[in-house]
ZAMIFI-382935 format. One record per residue (C-alpha): x, y, z. Coordinates in steps of 0.5 Angstrom, whole numbers, padded with zeros to 4 digits, always signed. Each point is the difference from the previous one (the first is absolute). Layout:
! residues N
XYZ...
This chain:
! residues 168
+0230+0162+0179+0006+0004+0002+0007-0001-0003+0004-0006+0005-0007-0004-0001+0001+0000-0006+0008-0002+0000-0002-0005+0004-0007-0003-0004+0007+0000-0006+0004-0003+0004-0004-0006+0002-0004-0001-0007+0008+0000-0003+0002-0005+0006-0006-0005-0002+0002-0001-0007+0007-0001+0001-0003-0005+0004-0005-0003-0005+0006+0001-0005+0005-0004+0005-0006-0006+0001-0001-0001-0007+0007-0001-0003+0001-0004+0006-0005-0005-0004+0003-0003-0005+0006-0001+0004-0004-0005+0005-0003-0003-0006+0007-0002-0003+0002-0003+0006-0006-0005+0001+0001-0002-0007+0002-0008-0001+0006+0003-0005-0003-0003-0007-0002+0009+0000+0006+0003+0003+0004+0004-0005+0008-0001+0002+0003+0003-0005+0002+0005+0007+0002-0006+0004+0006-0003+0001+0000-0008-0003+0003-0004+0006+0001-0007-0004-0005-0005+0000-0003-0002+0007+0001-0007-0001+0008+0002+0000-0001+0004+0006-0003-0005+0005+0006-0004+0000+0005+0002+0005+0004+0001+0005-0004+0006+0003+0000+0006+0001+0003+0001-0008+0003+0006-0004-0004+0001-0007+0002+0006-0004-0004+0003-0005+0001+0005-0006-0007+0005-0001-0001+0005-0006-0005+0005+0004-0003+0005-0005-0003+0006+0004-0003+0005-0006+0005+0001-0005+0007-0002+0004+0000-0008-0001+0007-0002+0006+0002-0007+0001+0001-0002+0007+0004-0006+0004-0001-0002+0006-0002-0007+0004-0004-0003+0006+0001-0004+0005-0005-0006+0000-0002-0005+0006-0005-0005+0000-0005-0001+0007+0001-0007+0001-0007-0001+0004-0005+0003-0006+0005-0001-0006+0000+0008-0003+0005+0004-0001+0002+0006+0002+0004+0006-0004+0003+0005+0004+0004+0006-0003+0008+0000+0002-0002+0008+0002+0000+0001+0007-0005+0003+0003+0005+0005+0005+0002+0004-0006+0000-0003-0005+0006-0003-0002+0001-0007-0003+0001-0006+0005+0004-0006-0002+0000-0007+0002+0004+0000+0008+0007-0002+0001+0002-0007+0003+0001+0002+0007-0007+0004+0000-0004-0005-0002+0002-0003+0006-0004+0004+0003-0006+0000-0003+0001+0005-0006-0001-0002-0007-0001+0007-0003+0005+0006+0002+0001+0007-0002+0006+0003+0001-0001+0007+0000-0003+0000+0006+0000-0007+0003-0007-0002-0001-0002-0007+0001-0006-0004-0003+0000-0008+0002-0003-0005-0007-0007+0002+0000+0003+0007-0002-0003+0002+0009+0005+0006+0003+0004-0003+0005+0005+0005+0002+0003+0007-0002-0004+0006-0002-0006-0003-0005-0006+0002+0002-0005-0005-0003+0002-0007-0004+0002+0000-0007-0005+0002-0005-0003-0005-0005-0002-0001-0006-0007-0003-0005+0001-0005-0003-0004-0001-0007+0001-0006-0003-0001-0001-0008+0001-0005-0004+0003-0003+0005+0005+0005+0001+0001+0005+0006-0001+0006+0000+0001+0006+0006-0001+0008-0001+0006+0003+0002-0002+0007+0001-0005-0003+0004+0002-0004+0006-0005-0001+0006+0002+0003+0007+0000-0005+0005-0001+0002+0008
């Protein structure tokens, strides 16, 4: 065997385990998400209230939410908040993240005259525009708002911060 097939034997072999590496810490993460909540740890996840609290409108809503996020040995608090819609056909609710998706600045509630128009989440730094579902309807944003899992514990709703869900 001359040197280049060795190269490329490595390369490959090293290309495989990384793969192999990647798969397997991705298993636990897909088990956490299939779980019913009574397992979940969320001393990592930002409390939003009791979900009884939070299926009372009117919607969409603004929540804010304060998290202590301990990443190794650096412990940070965190505030923020969620808009909050409830799809009437289904009755489920859906949490979606204030960061737009353009570039991720952070959108608000639209203004009187824009909700004439449809738009009910607005970013102002580059005039992104989404409707109440949190959907992209105008401006620069390429995809809808992201959302975030929803864990419920003890009765009380849980989302992991650092982890929303990109929607297309």
């Amino acid at each position: 065997m001359n040197s280049k097939q060795n190269r490329r034997e490595f390369l490959k072999n090293s290309a495989k385990g990384t793969l192999g590496l990647i798969t397997l810490s991705a298993i636990p993460l897909t088990l956490t998400a299939c779980s019913d909540g009574e397992n979940i740890n969320t001393s990592a996840m930002a409390n939003l209230g009791p979900l009884e609290d939070l299926k009372k409108g009117p919607f969409p809503k603004k929540v804010d939410y304060v998290v202590t996020i301990e990443d190794g040995w650096v412990t940070q608090e965190r505030s923020g908040f969620v808009f909050i819609q409830m799809e009437e056909n289904n009755n489920e609710m859906m949490i979606m993240s204030p960061i737009c998706t353009h570039l991720g600045c952070t959108a608000s509630f639209a203004k009187e005259d824009q909700k004439k128009e449809g738009i009910t989440f607005f970013c102002p730094c580059h005039g992104g525009e989404y409707d109440e579902f949190g959907n992209n309807i105008g401006g620069p944003p390429p995809r809808p708002l992201d959302v975030f899992q929803p864990y419920i514990k003890d009765g009380e709703v849980y989302i992991p911060v650092l982890s929303p869900t990109e929607r297309t």
